[in-house]
C-alpha positions as CSV (number, residue, x, y, z in Angstrom):
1,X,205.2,82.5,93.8
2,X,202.6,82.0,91.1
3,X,199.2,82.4,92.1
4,X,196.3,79.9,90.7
5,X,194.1,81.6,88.4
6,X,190.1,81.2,90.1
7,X,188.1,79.4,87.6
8,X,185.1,81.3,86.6
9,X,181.6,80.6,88.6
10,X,178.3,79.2,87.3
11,X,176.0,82.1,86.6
12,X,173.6,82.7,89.3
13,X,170.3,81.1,88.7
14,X,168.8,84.2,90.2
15,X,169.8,86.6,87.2
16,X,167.1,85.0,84.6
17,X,164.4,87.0,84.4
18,X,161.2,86.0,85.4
19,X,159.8,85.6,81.6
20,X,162.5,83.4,80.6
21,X,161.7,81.0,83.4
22,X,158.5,80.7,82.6
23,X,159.5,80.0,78.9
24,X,161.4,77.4,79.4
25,X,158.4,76.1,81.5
26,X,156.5,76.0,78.9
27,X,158.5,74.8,75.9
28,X,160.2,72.3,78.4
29,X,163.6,72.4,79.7
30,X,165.0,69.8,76.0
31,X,163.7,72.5,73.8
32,X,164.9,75.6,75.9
33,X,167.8,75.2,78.4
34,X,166.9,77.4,81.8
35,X,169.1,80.0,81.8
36,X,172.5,80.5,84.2
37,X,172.3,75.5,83.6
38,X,173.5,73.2,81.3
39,X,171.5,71.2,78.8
40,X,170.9,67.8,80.3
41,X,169.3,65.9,83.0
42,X,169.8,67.9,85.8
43,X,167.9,70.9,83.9
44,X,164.7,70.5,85.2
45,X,165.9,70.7,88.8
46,X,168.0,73.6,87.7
47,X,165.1,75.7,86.3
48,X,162.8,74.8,89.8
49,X,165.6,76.1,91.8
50,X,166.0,79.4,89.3
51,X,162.2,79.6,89.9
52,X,162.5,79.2,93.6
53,X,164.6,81.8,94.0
54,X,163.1,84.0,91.1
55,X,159.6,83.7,93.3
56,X,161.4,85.1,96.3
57,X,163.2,88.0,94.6
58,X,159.9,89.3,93.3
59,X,158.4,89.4,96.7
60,X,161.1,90.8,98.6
61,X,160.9,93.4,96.1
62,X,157.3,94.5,96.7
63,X,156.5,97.0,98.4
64,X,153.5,96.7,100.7
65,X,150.1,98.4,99.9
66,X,149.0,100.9,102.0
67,X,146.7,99.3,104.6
68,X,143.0,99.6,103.4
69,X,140.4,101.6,105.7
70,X,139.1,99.6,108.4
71,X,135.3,99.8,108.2
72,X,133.3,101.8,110.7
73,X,132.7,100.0,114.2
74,X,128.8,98.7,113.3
75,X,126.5,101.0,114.6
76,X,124.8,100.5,118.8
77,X,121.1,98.8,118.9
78,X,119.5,100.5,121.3
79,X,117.1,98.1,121.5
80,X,116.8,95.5,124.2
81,X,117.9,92.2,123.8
82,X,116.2,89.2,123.0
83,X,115.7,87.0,126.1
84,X,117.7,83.7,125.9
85,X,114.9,81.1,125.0
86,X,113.7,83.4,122.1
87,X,117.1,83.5,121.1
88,X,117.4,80.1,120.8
89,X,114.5,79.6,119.1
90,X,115.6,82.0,116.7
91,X,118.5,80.1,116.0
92,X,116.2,76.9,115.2
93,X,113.6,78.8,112.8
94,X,116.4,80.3,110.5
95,X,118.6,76.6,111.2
96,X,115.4,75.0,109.3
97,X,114.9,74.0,105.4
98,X,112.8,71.4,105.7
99,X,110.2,70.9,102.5
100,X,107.2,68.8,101.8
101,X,108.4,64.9,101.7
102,X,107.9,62.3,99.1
103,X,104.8,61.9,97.5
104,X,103.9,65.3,98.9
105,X,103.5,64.3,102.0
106,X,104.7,66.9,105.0
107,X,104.8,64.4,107.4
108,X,104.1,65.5,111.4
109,X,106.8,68.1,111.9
110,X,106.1,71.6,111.9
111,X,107.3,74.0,109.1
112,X,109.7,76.2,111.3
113,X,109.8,78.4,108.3
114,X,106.6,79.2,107.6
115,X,106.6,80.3,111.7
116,X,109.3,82.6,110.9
117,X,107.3,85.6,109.4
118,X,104.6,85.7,112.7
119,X,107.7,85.4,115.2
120,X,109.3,88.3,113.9
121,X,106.1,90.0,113.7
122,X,106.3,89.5,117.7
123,X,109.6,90.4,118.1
124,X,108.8,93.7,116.3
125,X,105.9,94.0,118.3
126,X,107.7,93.7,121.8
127,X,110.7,95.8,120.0
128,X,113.5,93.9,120.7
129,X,116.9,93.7,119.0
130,X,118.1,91.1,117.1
131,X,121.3,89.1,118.3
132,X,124.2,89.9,116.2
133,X,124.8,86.4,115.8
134,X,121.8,85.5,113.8
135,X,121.9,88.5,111.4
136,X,123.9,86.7,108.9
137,X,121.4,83.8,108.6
138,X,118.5,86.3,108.9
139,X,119.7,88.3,105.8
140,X,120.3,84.8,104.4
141,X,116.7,83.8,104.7
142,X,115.4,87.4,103.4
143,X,117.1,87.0,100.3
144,X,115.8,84.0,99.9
145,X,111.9,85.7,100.4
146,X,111.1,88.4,99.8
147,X,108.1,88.6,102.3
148,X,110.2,88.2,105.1
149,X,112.2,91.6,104.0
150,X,110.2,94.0,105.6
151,X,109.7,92.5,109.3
152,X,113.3,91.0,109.3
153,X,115.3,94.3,108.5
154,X,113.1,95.7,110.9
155,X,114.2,93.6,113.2
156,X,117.5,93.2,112.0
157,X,118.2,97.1,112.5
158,X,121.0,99.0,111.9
159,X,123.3,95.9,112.0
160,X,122.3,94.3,108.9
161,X,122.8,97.5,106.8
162,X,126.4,97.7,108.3
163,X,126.9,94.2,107.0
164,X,125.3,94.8,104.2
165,X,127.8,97.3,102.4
166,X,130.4,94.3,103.0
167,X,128.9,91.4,101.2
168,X,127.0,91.8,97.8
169,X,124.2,89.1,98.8
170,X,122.4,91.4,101.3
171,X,122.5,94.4,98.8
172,X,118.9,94.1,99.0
173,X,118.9,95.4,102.4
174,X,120.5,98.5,100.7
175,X,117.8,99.0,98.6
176,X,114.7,98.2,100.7
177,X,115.7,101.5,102.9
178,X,115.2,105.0,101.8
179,X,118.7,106.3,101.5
180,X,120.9,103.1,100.2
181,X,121.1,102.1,103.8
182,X,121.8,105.6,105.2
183,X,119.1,107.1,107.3
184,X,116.5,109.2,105.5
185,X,117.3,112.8,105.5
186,X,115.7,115.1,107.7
187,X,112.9,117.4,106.8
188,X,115.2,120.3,107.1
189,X,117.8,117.9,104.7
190,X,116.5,119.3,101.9
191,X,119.7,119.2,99.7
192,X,120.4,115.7,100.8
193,X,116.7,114.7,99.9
194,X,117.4,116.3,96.3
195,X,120.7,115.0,95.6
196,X,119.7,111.5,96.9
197,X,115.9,112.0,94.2
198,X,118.7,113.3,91.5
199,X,121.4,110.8,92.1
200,X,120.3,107.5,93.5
201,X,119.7,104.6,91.9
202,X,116.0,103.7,91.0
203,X,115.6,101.4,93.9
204,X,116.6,103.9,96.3
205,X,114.4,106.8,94.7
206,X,111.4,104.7,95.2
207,X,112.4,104.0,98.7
208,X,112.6,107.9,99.1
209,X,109.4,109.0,97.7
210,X,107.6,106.1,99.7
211,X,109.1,107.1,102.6
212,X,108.8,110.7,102.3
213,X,104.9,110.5,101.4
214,X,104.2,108.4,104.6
215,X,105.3,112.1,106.6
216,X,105.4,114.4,104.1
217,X,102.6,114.1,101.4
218,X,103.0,117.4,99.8
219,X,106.8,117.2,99.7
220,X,107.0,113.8,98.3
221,X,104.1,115.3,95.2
222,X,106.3,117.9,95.0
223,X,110.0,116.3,94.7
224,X,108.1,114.0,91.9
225,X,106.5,116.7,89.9
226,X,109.7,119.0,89.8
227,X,111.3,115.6,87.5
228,X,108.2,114.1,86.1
229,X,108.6,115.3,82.7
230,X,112.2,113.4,82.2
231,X,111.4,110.5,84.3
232,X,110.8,107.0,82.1
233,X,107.1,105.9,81.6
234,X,107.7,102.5,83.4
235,X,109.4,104.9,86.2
236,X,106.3,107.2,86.4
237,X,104.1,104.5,86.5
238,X,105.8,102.9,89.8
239,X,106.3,106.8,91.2
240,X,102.7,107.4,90.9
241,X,101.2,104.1,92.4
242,X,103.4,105.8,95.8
243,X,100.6,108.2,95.5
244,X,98.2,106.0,96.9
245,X,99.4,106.3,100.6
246,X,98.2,109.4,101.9
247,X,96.1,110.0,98.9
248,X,94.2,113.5,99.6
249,X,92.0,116.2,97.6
250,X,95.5,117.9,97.5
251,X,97.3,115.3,95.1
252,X,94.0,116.2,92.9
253,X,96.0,119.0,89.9
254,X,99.0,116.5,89.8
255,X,96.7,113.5,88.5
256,X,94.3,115.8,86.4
257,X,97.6,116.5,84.7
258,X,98.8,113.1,84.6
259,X,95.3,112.3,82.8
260,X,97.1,113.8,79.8
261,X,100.5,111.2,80.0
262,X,102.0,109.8,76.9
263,X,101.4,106.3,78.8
264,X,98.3,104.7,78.9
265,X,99.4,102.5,81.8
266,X,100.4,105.6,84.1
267,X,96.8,107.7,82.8
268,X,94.9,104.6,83.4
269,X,96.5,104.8,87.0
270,X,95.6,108.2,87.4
271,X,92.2,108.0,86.9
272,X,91.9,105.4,89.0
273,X,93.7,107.4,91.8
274,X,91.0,110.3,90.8
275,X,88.2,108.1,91.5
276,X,89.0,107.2,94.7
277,X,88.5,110.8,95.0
278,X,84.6,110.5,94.9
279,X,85.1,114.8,95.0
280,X,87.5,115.2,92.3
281,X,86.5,117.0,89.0
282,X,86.8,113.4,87.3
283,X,84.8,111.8,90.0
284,X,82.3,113.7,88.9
285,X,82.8,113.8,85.0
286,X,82.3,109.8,85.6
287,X,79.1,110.2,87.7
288,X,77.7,112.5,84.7
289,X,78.5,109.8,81.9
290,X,76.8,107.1,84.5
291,X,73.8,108.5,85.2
292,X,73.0,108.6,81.5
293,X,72.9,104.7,81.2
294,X,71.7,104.0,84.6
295,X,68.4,104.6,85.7
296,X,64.8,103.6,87.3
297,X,62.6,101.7,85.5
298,X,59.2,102.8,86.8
299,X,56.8,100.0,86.1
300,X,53.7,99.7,87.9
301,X,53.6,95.9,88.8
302,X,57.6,96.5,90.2
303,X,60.6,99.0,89.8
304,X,63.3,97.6,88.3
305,X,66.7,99.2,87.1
306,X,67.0,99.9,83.3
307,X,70.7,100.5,81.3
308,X,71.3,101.8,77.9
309,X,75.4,101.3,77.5
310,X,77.3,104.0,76.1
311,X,77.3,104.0,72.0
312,X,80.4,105.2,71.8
313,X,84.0,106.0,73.8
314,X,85.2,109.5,73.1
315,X,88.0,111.6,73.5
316,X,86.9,112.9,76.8
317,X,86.6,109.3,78.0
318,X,89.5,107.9,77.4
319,X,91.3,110.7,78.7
320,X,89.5,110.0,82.0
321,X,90.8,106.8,82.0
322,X,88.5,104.8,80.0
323,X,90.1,101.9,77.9
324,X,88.2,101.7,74.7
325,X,89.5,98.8,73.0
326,X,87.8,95.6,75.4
327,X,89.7,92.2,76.3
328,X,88.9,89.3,73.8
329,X,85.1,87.9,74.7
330,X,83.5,91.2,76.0
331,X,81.5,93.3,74.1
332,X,82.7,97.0,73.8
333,X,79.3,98.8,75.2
334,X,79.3,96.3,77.9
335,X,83.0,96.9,78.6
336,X,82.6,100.9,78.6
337,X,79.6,100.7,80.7
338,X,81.6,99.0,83.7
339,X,84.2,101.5,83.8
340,X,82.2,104.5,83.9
341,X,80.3,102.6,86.9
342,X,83.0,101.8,88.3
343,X,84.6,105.4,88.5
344,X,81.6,107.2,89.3
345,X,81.2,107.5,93.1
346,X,78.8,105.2,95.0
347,X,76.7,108.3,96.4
348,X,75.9,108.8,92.9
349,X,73.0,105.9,93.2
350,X,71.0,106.8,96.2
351,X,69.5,110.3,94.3
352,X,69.3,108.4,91.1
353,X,67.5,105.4,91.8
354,X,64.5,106.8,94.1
355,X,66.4,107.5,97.4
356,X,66.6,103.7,98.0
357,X,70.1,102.5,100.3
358,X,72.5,100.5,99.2
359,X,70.6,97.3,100.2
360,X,67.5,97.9,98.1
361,X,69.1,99.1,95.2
362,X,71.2,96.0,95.2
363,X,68.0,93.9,95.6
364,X,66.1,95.6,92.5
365,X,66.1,93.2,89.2
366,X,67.8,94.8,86.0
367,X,66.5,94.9,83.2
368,X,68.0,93.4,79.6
369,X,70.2,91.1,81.3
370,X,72.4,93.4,82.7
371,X,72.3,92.6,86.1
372,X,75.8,90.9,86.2
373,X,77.8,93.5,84.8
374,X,76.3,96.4,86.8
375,X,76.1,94.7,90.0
376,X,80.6,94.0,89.3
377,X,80.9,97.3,88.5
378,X,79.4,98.4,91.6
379,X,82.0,95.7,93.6
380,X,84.8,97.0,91.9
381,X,83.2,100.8,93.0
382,X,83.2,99.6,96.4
383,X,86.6,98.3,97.0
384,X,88.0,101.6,95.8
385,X,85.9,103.3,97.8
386,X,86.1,101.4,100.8
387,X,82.8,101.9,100.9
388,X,81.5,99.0,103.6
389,X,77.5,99.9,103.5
390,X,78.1,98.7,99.4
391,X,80.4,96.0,100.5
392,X,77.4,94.2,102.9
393,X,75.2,95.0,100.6
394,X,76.8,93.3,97.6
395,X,78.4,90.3,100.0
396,X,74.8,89.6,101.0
397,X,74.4,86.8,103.6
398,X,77.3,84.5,103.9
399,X,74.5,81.7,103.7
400,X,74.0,83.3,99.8
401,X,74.9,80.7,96.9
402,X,78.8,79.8,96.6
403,X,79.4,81.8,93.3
404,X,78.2,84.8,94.3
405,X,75.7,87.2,96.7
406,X,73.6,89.5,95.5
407,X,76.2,91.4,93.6
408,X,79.2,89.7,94.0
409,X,80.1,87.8,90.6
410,X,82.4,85.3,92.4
411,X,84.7,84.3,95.2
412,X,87.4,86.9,94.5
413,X,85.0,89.5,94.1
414,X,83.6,88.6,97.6
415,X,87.1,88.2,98.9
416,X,88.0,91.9,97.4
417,X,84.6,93.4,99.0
418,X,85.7,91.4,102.6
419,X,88.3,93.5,102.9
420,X,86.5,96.5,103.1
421,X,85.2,95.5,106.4
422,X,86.3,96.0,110.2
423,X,88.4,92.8,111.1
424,X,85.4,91.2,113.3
425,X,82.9,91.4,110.9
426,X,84.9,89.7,108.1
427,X,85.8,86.8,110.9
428,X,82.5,86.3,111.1
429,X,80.9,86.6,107.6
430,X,83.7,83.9,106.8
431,X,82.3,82.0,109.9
432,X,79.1,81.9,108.8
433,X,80.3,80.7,104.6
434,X,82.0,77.9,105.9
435,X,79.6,77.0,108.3
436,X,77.4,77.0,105.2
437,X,79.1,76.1,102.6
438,X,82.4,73.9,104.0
439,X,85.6,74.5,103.2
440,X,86.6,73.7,99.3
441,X,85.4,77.3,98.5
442,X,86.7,79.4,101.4
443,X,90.8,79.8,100.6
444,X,90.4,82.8,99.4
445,X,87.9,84.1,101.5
446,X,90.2,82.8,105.2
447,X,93.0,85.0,103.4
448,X,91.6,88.1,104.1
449,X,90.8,87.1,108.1
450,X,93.3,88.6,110.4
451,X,95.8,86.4,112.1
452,X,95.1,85.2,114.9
453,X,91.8,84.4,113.5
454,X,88.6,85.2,115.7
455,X,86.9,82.4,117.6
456,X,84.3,81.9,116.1
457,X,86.4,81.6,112.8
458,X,88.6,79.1,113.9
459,X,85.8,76.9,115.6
460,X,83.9,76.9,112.4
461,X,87.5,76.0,110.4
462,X,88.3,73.2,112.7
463,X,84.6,72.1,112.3
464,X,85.0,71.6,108.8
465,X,87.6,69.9,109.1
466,X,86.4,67.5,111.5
467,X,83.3,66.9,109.1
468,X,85.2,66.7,106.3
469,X,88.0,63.9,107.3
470,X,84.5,61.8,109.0
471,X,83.1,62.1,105.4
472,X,86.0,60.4,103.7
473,X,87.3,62.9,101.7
474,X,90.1,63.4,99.7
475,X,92.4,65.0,102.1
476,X,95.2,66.0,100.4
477,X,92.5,69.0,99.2
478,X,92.2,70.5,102.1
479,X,96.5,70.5,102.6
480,X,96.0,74.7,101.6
481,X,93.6,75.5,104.5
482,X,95.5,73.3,107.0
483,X,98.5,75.3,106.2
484,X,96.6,78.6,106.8
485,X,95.4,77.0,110.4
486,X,98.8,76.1,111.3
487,X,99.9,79.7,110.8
488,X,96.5,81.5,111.8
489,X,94.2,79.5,114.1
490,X,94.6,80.6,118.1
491,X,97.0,78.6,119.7
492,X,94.1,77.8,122.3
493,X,92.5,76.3,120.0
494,X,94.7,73.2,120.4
495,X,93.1,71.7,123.0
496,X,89.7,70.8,120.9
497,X,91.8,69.6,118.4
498,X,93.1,66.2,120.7
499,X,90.0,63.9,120.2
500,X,91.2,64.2,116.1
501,X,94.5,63.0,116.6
502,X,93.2,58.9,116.6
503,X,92.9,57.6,112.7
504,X,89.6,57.4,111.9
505,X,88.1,54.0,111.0
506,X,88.0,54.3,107.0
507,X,84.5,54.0,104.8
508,X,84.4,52.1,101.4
509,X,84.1,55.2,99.6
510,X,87.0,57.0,101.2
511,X,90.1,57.9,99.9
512,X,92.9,55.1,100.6
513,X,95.5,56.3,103.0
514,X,92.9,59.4,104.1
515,X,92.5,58.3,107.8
516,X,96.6,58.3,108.5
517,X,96.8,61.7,106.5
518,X,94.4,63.0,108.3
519,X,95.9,62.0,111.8
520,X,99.1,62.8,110.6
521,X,97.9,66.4,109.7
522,X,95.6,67.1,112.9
523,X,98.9,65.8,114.6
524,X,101.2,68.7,112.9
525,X,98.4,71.2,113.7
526,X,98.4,70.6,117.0
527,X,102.0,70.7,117.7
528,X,102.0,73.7,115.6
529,X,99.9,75.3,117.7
530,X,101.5,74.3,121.1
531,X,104.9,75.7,119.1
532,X,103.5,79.0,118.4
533,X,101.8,79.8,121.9
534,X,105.7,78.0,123.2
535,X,107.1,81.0,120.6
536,X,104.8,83.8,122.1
537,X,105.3,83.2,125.8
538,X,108.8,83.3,125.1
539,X,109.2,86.6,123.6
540,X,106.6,87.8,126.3
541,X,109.0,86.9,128.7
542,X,111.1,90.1,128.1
């Protein structure tokens, strides 16, 4: 019996290798015939099939990757929780992006997200933990701001640095906290503090020092000194502004020796620093060089203050922080003059000019036209000194001409010498300018009143207003201030607010469209204000 020879079988599509598959691909299946097929028109179903089977080969060959390690369970708040209405309001302020409509209008609505900073101010204050629900949109909103950072990873806790280690967006978080996120060594961690100062990324070494001067001033002097030699100027510059919290007769041989920096900027700071000292050895070096150009002018008819400006700006000078060269329009004398005033301690005056106080000395004329630059000197004196008898003196009455009090050269001088003051006495020295002198010139000045603003600062703000919008005037002018109300006026306020709520019957001379702007505006305060004391009463009810 003779057996029938078995023809010979197709190759196997699955012998190609997987780089002449994707040849043929690529040339196409007329210029290269698949491998294992047969030129023609069943070639290009021939090389999908090769490439089918090819594909499953490969991955039945793998073998699998060891399994990654899970991520540490996020750490326990032990913080209570948010009760459910704050919660949900929560949810609404980070849920809004609203923005100013057409034509710059805002329209009636409250700006949930300007609310969001003074709620989590309350949440922080009542100490409760955020819901791991919102954290996401929380980080979310603090990249976005930076002014929300602090309060919101505050509130956020530990929670949002766990989350922040998994998703590159909210690396921020990382670097806003001493450590990278980790908490801040102990103060008997004193090799973790030192790696972490020798180690850590810039960020975090600022982080560090900032927190470790806030509880340990000497410590965080001395982890900076022990590297200050090899540390970058624009990174000594930012190291020794940390300085200023805490800042103590102790820190006093660090800065005399920082006087001597390669970098102006970071010498310039130093002295400054040393100044605020009004018994460092520089303090007093600057009182010396004063004195010389400052003195009493003993006429008979009336005293008045005479200055003879330095002639020159030496060595010793400008190693004391004195910049010789001036800005473009002063004059150099002038220029030197103000900086040795400046630095020289206020109690420098009393002795020197006749035993008079602050007050009189303020109120004596200067001779030679000098008054102007002497008397911002002295401003800029007082704010470094948080000197407050200075302050009042140069603020003078609040009923004083718009430009300026007795000493104070302008608004932002007066705003800078406000903030010297206790909290009630700068509500009502604000009060008392506005009362006087309206609103157009007061921005700056309501920015340095503490939120919730005092009584009688908010009656005389809503006042203004009300006076203002009966005038006719241009409203879209006073859109700054009503966004300060909104966010800083007492919620109790807004029930003498309802009689402004009607649109006023328009003058010729008024603005067109002012009345309806003005409604609409009073209207958005209001519910502003019933939103916020809503918002409080909430998170009070934890």
């Amino acid at each position: 019996m003779t057996s029938t020879p078995t023809p010979p079988s197709a190759p196997s599509p699955t012998t190609a290798s997987w780089e002449e598959l994707v040849t043929a691909a690529l040339l196409g299946t007329d210029r290269r015939t698949p491998p294992g097929s047969e030129p023609g028109p069943g070639a290009p179903a021939a090389l999908l099939d090769a490439a089918a089977a090819e594909t499953v080969r490969r991955r039945a060959g793998l073998r699998p990757a060891r399994a990654a390690r899970r991520p540490d369970p996020a750490p326990e708040d032990p913080r209570p929780p948010l009760p459910a209405a704050a919660a949900r309001r929560l949810t609404m302020l980070l849920a809004d992006r609203s923005g100013a409509a057409a034509g710059g209008r805002r329209g009636a609505a409250p700006d949930l997200m300007e609310l969001l900073p003074q709620w989590l101010a309350t949440a922080n204050t009542h100490g409760f933990a955020a819901p791991p629900e919102a954290l996401p949109a929380l980080l979310d909103a603090a990249r976005g701001r930076t002014d929300l950072r602090p309060a919101a990873l505050r509130f956020a806790g530990p929670r949002a640095l766990w989350l922040a280690r998994l998703n590159p967006d909210w690396r921020f978080a990382l670097r806003a906290t001493p450590g990278g996120g980790t908490a801040l060594p102990g103060p008997d961690a004193a090799d973790r503090v030192r790696r972490l100062w020798d180690e850590g990324l810039f960020a975090e070494r600022v982080a560090l020092l900032a927190s470790l001067r806030a509880r340990d001033p000497a410590g965080a002097r001395g982890l900076l000194a022990s590297t200050w030699g090899t540390e970058r100027a624009e990174d000594r510059l930012m190291f020794l502004d940390s300085l200023r919290t805490g800042l103590a007769p102790a820190d006093e041989p660090f800065l005399e020796q920082a006087l001597a920096d390669r970098s102006r900027n970071v010498r310039a700071t130093a002295a400054e620093l040393l100044s605020a000292l009004p018994d460092s050895a520089l303090a007093a070096r600057m009182a010396a060089r004063a004195v010389t150009c400052v003195s009493l002018d003993r006429a008979p008819d009336r005293p008045a203050i005479a200055v003879e400006a330095p002639h020159e700006c030496d060595a010793g000078m400008e190693r004391d922080g004195v910049v010789a060269k001036p800005p473009g329009g002063r004059g150099e004398r002038s220029w030197w003059l103000g900086q040795l005033v400046e630095a020289a301690p206020l109690a420098t005056w009393p002795a020197r000019l006749g035993g008079r106080g602050p007050e009189e000395i303020v109120a004596l004329p200067v001779a030679d036209g000098w008054r102007g630059e002497l008397h911002a000197a002295w401003c800029r004196a007082a704010v470094r000194q948080r000197d407050g008898a200075w302050a009042r003196a140069l603020l003078g009455p609040p009923t004083a001409p718009e430009a300026g009090g007795p000493g104070a050269v302008s608004l932002a001088e007066r705003a800078k010498l406000l903030g010297t003051l206790r909290a009630g006495e700068r509500a009502d020295w604000v009060a008392g300018f506005i009362a006087t002198h309206g609103l157009s010139e007061a921005f700056q000045l309501l920015g340095m009143c503490g939120v919730p603003w005092a009584p009688s600062l908010g009656r005389a703000v809503v006042d203004a207003l009300d006076i203002a919008r009966d005038a006719g005037s241009y409203p879209w002018s006073f859109s700054g201030v009503m966004g300060l109300a909104e966010r800083c006026l007492d919620p109790a306020e807004a029930g003498r607010l309802n009689g402004l709520l009607a649109i006023p019957d328009e003058s010729e001379d008024a603005s067109p469209g002012a009345g309806g702007y003005w409604a609409e505006a009073f209207q958005r305060l209001v519910t502003t204000l019933r939103l916020r004391a809503a918002m409080a009463e909430e998170l009070a009810a934890g």
